[in-house]
C-alpha positions as CSV (number, residue, x, y, z in Angstrom):
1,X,48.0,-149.3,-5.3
2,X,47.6,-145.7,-6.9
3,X,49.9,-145.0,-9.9
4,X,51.1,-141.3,-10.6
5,X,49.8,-139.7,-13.7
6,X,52.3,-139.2,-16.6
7,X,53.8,-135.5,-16.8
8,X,52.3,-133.3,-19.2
9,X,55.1,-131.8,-21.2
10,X,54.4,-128.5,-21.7
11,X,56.0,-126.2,-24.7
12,X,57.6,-123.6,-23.4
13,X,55.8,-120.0,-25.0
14,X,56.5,-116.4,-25.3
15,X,53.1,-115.2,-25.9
16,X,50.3,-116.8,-24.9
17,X,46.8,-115.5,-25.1
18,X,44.4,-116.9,-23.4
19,X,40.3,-116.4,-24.3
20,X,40.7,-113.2,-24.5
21,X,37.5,-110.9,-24.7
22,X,37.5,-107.0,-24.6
23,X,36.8,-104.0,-26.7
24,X,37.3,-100.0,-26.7
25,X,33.4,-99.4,-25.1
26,X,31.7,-100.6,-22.1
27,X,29.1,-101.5,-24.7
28,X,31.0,-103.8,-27.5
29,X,33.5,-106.4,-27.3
30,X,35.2,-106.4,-30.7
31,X,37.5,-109.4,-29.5
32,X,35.2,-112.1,-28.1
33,X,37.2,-115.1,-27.1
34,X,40.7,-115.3,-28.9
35,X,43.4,-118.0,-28.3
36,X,47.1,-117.7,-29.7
37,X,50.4,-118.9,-28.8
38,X,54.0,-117.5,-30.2
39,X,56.9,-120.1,-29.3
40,X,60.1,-118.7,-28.9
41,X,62.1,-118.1,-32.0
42,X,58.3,-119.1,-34.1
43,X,57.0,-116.6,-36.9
44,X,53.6,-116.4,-36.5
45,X,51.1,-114.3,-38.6
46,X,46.9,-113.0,-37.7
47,X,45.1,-112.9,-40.7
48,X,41.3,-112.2,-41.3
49,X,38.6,-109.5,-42.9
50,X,38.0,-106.2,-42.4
51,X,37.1,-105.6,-38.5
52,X,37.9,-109.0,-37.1
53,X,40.2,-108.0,-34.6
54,X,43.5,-108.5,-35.6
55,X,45.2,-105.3,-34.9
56,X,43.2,-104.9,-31.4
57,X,44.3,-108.3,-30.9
58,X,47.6,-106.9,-30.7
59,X,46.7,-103.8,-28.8
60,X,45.0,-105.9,-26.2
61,X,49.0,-107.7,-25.8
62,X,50.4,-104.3,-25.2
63,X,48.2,-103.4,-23.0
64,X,46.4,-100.6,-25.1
65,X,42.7,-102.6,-25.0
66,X,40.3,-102.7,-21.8
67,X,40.6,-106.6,-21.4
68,X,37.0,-107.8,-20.0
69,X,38.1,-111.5,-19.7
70,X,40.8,-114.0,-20.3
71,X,44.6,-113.1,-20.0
72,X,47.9,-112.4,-21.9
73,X,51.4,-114.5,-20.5
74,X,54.5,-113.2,-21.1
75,X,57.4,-115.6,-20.9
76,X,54.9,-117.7,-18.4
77,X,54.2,-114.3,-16.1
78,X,50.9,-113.2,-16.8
79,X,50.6,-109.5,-18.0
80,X,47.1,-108.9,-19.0
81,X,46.7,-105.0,-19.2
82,X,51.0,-104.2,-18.4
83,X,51.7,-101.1,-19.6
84,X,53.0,-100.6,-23.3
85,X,56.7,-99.3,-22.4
86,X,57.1,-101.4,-19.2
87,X,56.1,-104.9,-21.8
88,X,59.5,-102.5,-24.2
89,X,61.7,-102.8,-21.2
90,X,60.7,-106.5,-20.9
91,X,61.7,-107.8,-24.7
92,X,58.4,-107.2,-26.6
93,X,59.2,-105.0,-29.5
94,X,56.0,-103.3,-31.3
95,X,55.9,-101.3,-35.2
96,X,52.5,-99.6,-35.5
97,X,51.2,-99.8,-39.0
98,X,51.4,-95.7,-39.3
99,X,53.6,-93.2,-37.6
100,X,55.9,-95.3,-37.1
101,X,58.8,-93.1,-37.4
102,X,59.9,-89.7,-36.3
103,X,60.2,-88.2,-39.3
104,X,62.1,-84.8,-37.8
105,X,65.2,-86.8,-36.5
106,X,67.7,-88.6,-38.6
107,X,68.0,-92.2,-39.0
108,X,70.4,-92.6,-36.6
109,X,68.3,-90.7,-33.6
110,X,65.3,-92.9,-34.3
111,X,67.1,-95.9,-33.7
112,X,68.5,-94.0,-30.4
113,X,65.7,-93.4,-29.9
114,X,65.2,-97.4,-29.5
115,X,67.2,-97.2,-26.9
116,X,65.5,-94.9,-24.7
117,X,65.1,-97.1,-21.7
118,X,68.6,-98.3,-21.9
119,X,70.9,-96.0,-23.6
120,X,74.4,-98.1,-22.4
121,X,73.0,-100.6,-25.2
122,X,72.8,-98.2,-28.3
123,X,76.2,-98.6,-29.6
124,X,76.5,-102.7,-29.4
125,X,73.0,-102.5,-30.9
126,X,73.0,-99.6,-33.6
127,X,76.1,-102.0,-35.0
128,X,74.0,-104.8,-34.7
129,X,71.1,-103.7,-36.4
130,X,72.9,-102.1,-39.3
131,X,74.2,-105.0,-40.1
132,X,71.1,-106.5,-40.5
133,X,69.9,-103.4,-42.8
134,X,73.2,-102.0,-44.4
135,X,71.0,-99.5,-45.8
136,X,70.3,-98.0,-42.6
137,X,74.2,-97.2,-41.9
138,X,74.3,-95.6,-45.6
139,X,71.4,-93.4,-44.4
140,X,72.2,-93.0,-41.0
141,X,72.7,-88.5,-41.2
142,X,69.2,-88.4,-43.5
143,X,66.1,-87.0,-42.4
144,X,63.3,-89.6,-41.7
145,X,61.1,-87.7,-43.6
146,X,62.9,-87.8,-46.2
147,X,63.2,-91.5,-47.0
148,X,60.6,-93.6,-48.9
149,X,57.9,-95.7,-47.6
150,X,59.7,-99.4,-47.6
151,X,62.7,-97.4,-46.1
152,X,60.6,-96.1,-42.8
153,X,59.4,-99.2,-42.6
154,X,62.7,-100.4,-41.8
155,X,63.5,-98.0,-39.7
156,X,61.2,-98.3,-37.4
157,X,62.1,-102.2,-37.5
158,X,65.1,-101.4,-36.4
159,X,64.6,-99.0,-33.5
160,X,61.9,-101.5,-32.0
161,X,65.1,-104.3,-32.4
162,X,67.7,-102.0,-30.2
163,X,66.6,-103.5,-27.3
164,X,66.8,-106.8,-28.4
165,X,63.4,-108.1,-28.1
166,X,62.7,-111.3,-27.8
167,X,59.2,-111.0,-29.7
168,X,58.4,-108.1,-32.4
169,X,54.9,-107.3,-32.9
170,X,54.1,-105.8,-36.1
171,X,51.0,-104.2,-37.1
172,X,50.0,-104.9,-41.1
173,X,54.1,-103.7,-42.1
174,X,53.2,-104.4,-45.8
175,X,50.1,-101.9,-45.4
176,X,50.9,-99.0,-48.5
177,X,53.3,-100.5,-49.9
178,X,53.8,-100.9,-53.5
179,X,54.4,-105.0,-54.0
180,X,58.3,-104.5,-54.6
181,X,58.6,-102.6,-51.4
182,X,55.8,-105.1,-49.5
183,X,58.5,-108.0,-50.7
184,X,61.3,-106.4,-49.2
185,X,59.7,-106.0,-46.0
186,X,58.8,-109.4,-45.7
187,X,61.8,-110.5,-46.8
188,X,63.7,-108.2,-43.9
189,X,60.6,-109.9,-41.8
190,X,62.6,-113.4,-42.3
191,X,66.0,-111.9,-42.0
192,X,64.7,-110.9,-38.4
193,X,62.9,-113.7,-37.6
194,X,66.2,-115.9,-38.4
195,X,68.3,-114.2,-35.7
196,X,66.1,-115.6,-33.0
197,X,63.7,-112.9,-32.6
198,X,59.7,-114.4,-32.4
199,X,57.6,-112.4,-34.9
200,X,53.7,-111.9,-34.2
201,X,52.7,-110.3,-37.7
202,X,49.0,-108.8,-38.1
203,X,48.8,-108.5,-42.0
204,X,46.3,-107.7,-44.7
205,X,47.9,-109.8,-48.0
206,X,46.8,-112.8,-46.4
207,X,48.5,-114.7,-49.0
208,X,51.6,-113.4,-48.6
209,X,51.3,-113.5,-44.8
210,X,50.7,-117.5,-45.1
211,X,54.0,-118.0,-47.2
212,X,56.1,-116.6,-44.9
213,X,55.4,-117.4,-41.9
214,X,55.8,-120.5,-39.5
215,X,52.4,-120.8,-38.4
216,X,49.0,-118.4,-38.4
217,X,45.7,-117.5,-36.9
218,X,42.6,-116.3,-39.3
219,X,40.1,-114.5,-37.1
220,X,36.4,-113.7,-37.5
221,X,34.3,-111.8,-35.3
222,X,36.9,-111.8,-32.5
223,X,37.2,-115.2,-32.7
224,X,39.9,-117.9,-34.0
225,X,37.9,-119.7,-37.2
226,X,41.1,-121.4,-38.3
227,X,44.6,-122.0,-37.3
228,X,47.2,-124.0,-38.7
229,X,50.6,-124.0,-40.5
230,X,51.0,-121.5,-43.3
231,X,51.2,-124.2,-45.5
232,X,48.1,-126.0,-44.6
233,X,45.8,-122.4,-44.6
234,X,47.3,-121.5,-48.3
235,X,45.9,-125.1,-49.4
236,X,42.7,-125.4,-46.8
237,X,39.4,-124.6,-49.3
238,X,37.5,-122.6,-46.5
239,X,40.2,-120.4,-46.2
240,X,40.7,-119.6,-49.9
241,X,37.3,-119.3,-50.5
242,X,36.1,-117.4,-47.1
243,X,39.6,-115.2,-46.7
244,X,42.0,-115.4,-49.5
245,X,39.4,-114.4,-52.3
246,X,40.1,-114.8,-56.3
247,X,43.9,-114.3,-56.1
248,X,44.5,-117.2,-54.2
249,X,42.3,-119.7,-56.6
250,X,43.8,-118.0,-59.7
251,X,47.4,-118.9,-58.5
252,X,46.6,-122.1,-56.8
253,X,47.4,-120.8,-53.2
């Protein structure tokens, strides 16, 4: 008498990328087998050297990277090389690390400008947002050009929210940043985070990265060397030795 196998309970993902291999030429592959998961609601951050394929990790999820092998699942539906704005109109919201803003409209017409693919939500939204970042409101009739770095930052935070993602990819948001203003980013990093939006967060203060964030991915060569709880990579040897550098044995992680 056979006996049926015990389900496999399976947790339930927004992003989930699957050994993922692919580069910008024919000739190099600058991402050679990457695995990541994002639950829904999780803060999750990509840390690593110089050139080990965090940010064209996140390129290859928007669909901005020739993918080789391996594949990207959104929500369960695979969509390994879906176009950048059609991935917008289906809840992933992305803030490049530069020109992230258009600095010639005001505050208020960039985060219209979030709303580009559905303008009926703009008003529910622009409310919504601004509560989240009073200063944006205060703000709302000045140039974009004319604000400081931390404060474009935030902009362009909240125009990728005006849709309502359900995942916000953001590309090294602390990159330029004097530490005051790289504080208050990650700090509006948790605010969003805590309303139920997933965060996938490529960032270059490593350290800073680990404290924040739920869990995180260091890569190396295109490839995952370690993974684990922020927690556990701020306290892990190899990682303060190999990744983290002086800083993080001078303050004890």
């Amino acid at each position: 008498m056979s006996t049926a196998e015990p389900a496999v309970e399976t947790r339930p993902t927004v992003i989930d990328v699957k050994e993922l291999v692919g580069g910008y030429t024919s000739e190099v592959n600058i991402l050679n087998g990457c695995d990541l998961t994002v639950a829904p609601g999780e803060f999750v951050g990509i840390i690593g050297p110089n050139g080990a394929g965090k940010s064209t990790l996140l390129k290859a999820v928007l669909g901005l990277l020739k993918i080789r092998s391996g594949s990207v699942w959104l929500h369960g539906e695979e969509i390994t090389g879906t176009k950048a704005h059609e991935l917008v109109g289906r809840g992933v919201g992305f803030v490049p690390q530069s020109k992230n803003v258009f600095p010639s409209l005001t505050v208020r017409e960039n985060l219209e400008m979030g709303c580009y693919l559905k303008p009926s939500m703009f008003r529910e939204q622009y409310e919504v947002v601004c509560e989240m970042f009073p200063k944006l409101k205060s703000r709302a009739s000045q140039s974009a050009s004319a604000l400081s770095g931390g404060e474009r930052q935030m902009v362009a935070m909240g125009r990728a929210l005006m849709l309502k993602p359900s995942v916000l990819l953001l590309d090294e948001p602390s990159a330029g940043l004097s530490p005051m203003l790289q504080d208050e980013v990650f700090i509006n990093c948790r605010h969003i985070n805590a309303s139920g939006v997933a965060i996938l967060m490529v960032e270059q203060n490593a350290r800073r990265c680990l404290q924040v964030c739920d869990r995180a991915y260091v890569l190396d060569q295109g490839r995952n060397a370690y993974t684990g709880t922020g927690r556990e990579l701020l306290a892990d040897p190899n990682v303060i030795g190999l990744y983290l550098g002086t800083l993080a044995r001078a303050t004890g992680g």
